[in-house]
C-alpha positions in Angstrom: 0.0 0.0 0.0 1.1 3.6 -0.9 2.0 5.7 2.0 -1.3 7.4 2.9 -1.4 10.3 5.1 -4.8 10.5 7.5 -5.4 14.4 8.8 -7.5 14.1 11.5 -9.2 17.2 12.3 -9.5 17.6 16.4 -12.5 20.2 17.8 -15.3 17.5 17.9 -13.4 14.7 15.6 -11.0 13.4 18.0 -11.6 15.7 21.1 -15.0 16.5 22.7 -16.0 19.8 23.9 -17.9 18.0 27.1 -15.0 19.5 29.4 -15.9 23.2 28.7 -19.0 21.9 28.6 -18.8 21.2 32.4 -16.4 23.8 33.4 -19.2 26.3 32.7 -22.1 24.1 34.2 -20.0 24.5 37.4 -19.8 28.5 37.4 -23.7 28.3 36.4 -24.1 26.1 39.7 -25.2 23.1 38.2 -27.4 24.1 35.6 -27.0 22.0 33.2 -29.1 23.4 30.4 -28.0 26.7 30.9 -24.5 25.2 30.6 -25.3 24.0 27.1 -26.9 26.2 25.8 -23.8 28.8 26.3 -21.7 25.9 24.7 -23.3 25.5 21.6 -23.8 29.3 21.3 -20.4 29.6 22.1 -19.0 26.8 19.7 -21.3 28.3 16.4 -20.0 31.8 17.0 -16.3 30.6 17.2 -17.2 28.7 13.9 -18.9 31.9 12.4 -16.1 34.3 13.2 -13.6 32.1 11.5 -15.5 32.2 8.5 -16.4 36.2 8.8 -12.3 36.7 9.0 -12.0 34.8 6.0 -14.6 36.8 4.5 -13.1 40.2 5.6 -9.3 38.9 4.4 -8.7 39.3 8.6 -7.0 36.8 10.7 -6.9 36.3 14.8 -5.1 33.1 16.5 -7.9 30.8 17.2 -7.3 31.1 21.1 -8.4 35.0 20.5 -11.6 33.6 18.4 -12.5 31.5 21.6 -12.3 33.7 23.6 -14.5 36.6 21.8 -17.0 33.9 20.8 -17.5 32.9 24.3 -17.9 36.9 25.2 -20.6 36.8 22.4 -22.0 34.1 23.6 -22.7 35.0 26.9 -24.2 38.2 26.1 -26.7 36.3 23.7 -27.4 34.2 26.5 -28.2 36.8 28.7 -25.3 35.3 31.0 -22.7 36.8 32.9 -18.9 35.4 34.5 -16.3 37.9 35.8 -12.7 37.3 34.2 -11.4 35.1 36.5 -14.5 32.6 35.4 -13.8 33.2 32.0 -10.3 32.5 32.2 -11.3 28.8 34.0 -13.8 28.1 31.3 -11.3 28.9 28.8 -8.5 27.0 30.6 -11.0 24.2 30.2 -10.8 24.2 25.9 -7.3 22.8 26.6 -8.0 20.0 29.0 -10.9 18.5 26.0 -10.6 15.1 25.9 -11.0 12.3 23.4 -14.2 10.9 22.3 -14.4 6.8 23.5 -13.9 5.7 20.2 -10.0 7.3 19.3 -8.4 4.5 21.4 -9.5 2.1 18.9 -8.8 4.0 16.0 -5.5 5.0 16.9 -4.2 1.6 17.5 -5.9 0.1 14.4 -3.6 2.5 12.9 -0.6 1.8 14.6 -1.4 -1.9 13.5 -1.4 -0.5 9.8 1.7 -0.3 7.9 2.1 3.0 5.7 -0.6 5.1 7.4 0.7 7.8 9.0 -1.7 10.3 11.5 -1.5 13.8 11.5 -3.7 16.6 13.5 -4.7 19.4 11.1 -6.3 22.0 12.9 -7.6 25.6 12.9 -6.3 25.7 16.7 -2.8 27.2 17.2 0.3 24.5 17.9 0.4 25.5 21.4 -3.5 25.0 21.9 -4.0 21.0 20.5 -0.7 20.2 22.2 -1.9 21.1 25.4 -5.3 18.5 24.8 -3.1 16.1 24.1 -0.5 16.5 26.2 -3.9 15.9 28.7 -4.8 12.6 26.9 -5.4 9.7 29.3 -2.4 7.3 30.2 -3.5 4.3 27.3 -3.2 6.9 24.8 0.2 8.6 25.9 1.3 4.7 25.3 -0.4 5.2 21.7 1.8 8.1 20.9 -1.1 10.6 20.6 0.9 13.4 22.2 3.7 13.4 19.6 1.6 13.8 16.7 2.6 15.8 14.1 0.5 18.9 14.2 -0.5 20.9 11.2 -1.8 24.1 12.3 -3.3 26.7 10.0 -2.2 29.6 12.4 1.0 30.1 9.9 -1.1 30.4 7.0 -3.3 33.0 8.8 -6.7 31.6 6.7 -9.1 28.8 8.3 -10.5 26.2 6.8 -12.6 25.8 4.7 -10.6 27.9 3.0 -8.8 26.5 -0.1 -5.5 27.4 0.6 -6.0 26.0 4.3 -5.9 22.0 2.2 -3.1 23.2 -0.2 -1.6 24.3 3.5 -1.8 20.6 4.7 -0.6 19.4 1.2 2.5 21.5 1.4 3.7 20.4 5.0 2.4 16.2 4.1 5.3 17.1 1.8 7.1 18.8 3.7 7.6 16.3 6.4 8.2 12.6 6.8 11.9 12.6 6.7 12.5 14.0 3.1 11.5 10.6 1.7 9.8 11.0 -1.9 6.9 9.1 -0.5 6.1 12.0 1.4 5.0 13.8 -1.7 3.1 11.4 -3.4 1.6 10.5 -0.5 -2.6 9.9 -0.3 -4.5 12.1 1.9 -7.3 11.9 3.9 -8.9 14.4 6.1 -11.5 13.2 8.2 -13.2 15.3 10.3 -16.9 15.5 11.6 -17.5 19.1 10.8 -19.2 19.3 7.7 -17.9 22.4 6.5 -14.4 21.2 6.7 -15.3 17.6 5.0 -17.1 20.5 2.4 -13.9 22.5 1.9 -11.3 19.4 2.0 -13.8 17.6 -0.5 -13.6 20.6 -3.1 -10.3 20.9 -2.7 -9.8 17.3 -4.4 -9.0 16.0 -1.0 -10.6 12.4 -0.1 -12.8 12.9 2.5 -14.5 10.9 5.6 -17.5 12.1 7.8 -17.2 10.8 11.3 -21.2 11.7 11.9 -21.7 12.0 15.4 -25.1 13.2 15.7 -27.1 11.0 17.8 -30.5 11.6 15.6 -28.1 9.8 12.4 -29.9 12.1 10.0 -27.1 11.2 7.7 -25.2 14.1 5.5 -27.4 17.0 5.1 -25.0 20.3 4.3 -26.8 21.5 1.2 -23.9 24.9 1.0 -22.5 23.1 -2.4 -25.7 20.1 -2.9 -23.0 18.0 -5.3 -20.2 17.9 -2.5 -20.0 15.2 -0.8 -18.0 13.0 1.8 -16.0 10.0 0.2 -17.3 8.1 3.2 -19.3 8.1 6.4 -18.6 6.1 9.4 -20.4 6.2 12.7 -17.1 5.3 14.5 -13.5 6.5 14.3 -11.3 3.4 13.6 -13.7 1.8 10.4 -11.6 5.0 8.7 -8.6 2.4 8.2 -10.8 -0.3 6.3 -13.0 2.1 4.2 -8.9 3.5 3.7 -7.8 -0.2 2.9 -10.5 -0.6 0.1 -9.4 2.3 -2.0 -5.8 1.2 -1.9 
């Protein structure tokens, strides 16, 4: 089998946002709702400014988009924390922790000559390598905290912008020790944020949806209605078989 690189996207692919999740149900005393319903204002608003700076040809570190999409979010909430809460919640977005399922992916992978996992992420270096430097012990033993990381902070563009994929093309080729593999290598982004499978898939880039929506509605994003995922999976590690089959 060709070398085939598999770019995992991290923010609700391989990490779940649960933690900030319950670092703000704890300054809201327990409320859970309220807790979630800051969250998933707060995660669409950090999604939307990403895509505004694109828009506006603008650019902020994504731990500065956090941050101001959480500010938004609590005023659209009608919610308040004082800075020293804020800070906690934020200190929270690098303790996320992986979903149940990346333990099995990741060592089906290991088990998988030629396949080599990378992180590619609209989060700064310093940001995913502080999640998974907070990985649990089985997958330290898995390597997951020395995975190469391919930020888009240098490019100063986020996905899905196109020259966020040509990004990850360049450093796949890049990196890998020089070898000419490296260049011809086969890339895979998988990633359960439709947008990015979207903008990876237009990009020419083979594509798997991880779809994690418990109501399994199946691929919906209508943005381009001919653009679609190469593959869905429900969970993580049947990546490496659909992977196999196109080999």
């Amino acid at each position: 089998m060709a070398e085939v690189v598999i770019a995992f996207d991290i923010y609700g692919t391989l990490l779940s946002l649960e933690t900030a999740t319950h670092e703000l149900e704890q300054h809201f005393r327990g409320d859970a709702q309220r807790a979630r319903t800051v969250a998933q204002t707060w995660r669409r608003y950090q999604l939307e400014y990403t895509w505004r700076l694109n828009s506006m040809g603008r650019y902020l570190p994504f731990d500065e988009v956090t941050r101001n999409a959480l500010l938004h979010a609590l005023d659209d909430t009608g919610c308040s924390l004082d800075e020293l809460a804020i800070d906690g919640v934020l200190a929270a977005y690098d303790r996320l922790q992986p979903f149940p399922d990346v333990e099995e992916a990741l060592r089906k992978i290991s088990a998988t000559a030629r396949i080599r996992p990378v992180v590619f992420s609209n989060g700064t270096v310093d940001m995913v390598r502080a999640c998974l430097s907070h990985a649990p012990p089985q997958l330290q033993q898995l390597q997951l905290q020395n995975m190469e990381i391919i930020s888009v902070h240098p490019l100063q563009q986020y996905k899905p912008a196109p020259a966020a994929y040509s990004h990850l093309r360049e450093q796949v080729a890049g990196t890998g020790g020089g070898s000419s593999s490296s260049s011809t290598a086969t890339i895979w982004l998988i990633s359960a944020n439709p947008f990015d499978i979207a903008g990876a898939s237009s990009a020419g880039l083979n594509t798997i949806w991880v779809d994690r929506d418990q109501n399994q509605a199946g691929w919906t994003d209508r943005a381009l209605p001919e653009v679609k995922p190469t593959a869905t999976i429900r969970r993580l590690a049947e990546c490496v078989d659909i992977i196999k089959g196109y080999q």
